[in-house]
C-alpha positions in Angstrom: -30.6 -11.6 -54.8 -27.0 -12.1 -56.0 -28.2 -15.0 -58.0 -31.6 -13.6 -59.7 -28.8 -10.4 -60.9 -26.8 -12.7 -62.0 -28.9 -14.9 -64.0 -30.7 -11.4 -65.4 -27.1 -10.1 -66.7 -26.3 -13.8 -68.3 -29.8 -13.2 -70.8 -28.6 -9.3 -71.3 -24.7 -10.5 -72.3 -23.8 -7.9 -69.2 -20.1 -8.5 -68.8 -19.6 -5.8 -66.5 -22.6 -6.8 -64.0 -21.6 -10.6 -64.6 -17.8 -9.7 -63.4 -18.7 -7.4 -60.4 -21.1 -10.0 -58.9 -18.6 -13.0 -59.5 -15.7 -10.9 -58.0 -18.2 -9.9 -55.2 -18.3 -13.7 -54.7 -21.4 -14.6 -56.4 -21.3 -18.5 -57.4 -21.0 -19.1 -60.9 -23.0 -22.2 -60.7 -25.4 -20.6 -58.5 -29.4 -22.1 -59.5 -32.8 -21.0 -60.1 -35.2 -23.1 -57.8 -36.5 -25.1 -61.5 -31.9 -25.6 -61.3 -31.3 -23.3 -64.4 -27.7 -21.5 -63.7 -26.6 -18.7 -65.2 -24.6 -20.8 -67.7 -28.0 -22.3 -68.6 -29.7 -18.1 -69.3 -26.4 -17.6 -71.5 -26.2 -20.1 -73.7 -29.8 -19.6 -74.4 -30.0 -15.9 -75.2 -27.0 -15.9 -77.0 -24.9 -14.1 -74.4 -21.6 -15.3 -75.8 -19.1 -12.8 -73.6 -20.9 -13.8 -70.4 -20.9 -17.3 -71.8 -17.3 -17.0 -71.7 -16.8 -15.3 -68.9 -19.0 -18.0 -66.5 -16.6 -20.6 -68.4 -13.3 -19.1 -67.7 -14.2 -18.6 -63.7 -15.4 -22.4 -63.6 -19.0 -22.8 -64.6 -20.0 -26.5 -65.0 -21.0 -26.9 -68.8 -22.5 -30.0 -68.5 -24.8 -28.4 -65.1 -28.5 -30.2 -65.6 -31.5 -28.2 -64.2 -35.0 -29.8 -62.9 -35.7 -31.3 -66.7 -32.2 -32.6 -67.1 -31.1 -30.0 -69.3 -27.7 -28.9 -69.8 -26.9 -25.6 -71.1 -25.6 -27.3 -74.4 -29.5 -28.1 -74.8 -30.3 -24.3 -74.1 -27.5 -23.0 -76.7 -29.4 -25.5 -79.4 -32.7 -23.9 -78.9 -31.0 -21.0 -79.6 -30.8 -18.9 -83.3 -26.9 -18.4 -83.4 -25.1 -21.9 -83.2 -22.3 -19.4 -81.6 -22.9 -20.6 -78.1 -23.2 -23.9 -78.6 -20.2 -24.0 -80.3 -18.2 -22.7 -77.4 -19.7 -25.0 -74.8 -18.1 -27.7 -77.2 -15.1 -26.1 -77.4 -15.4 -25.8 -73.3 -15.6 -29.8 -73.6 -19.5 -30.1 -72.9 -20.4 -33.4 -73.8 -22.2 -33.7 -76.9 -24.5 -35.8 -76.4 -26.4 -35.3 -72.6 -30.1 -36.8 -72.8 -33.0 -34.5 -70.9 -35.8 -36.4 -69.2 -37.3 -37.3 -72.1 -34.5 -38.5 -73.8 -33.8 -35.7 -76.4 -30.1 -34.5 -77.1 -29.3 -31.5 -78.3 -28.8 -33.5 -81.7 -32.3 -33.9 -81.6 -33.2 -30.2 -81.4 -30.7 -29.2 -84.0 -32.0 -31.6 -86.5 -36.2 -30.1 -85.2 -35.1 -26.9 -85.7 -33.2 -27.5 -89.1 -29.7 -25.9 -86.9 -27.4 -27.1 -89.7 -24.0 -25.5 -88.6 -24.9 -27.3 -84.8 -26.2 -30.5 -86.5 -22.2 -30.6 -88.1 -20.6 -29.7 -85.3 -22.6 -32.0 -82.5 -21.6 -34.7 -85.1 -18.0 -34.0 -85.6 -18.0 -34.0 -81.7 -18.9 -37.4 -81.2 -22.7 -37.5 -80.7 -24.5 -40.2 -82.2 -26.5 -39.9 -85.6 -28.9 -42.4 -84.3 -29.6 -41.8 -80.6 -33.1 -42.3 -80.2 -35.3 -40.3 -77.4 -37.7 -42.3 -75.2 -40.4 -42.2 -77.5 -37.7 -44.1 -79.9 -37.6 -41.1 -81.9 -34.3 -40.2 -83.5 -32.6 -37.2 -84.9 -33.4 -38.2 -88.6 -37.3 -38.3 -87.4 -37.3 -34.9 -85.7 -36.2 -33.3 -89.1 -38.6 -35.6 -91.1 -42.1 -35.1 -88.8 -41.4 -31.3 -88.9 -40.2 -31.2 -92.2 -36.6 -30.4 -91.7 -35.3 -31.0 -95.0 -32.0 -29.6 -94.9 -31.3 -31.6 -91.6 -33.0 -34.7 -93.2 -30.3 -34.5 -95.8 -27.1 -33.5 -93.6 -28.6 -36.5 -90.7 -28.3 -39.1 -94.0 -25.1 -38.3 -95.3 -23.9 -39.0 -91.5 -25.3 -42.3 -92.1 -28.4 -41.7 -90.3 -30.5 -45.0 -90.2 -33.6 -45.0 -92.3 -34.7 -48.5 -90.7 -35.2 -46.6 -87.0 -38.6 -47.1 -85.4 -40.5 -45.4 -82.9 -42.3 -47.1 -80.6 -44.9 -47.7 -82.3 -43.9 -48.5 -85.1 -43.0 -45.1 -87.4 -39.7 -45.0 -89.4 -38.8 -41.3 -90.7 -40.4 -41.8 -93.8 -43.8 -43.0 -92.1 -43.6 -39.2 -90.1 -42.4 -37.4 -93.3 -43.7 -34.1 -94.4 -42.9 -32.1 -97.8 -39.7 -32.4 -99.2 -38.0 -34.5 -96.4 -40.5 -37.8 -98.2 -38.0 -37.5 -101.4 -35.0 -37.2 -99.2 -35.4 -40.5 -97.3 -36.8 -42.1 -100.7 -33.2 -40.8 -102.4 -34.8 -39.1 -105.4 -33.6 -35.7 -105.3 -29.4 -33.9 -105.7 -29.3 -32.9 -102.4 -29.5 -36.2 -100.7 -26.1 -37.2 -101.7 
């Protein structure tokens, strides 16, 4: 019971419901039966005071549920790059890989999460990590017509030359504007 409460006042930002139950001795990396914790529900919705409060009483930032998710991947998925920024700043690793090999890099470039895309970079995650289809970062902004993140991914010194396996590069998945960007023929993919 203590745990579905908790969970519910992580995705309502609930500070006062999240700091009664933890003082009542409710775990902070307490799970859902698919392993999401309440870290997982915050960084998600957005819920940066809980967010902060689960890290400053010990929640794992790097915790994986059933799909090998961390709470990084969560915050990525979210609109507001604010909580993934402070699961960085709480020294989450930048770069965890879910089952099927995504990173939160991967999302951030899908989604076109520019501020995220900067920061998972300056934090060390790699431009090119490719998923286990083979798909990189660069390909998720290209195949869903990120153009913004095909831009930002490049002047990182995102590979071009990256193949999925079988066979696509970025250009190959391309859509709309992100076609000129990989080919170089526009201002904004200095």
């Amino acid at each position: 019971m203590e745990t579905a409460q908790l969970h519910a006042a992580a995705r309502c930002n609930d500070v006062a419901a999240a700091t009664a139950l933890l003082d009542a001795n409710a775990s902070v990396d307490a799970r859902t039966q698919l392993g999401a914790s309440a870290l997982h529900f915050a960084a998600l919705s957005g819920s940066l005071d809980v967010l902060a409060l689960l890290l400053a009483r010990g929640a794992a930032p790097d915790a994986t549920e059933a799909s090998e998710q961390t709470p990084l991947h969560a915050a990525a998925l979210s609109v507001s790059p604010a909580a993934a920024l402070a699961l960085l700043a709480a020294g989450a690793a930048p770069a965890p890989c879910d089952d099927d090999g995504d990173t939160p890099l991967h999302d951030a470039a899908r989604w076109e999460r520019l501020e995220l895309l900067q920061a998972l970079l300056s934090a060390g995650a790699p431009v090119d990590a490719v998923n286990c289809a083979g798909w990189s970062p660069l390909m998720c902004a290209a195949a869903y017509g990120r153009a913004q993140a095909v831009a930002a991914l490049l002047r990182a010194g995102a590979s071009r030359q990256l193949q999925t396996e079988d066979g696509r590069t970025a250009l190959a998945l391309a859509k709309g504007d992100c076609v000129r960007r990989l080919l170089g023929r526009t201002e904004d993919a200095e």
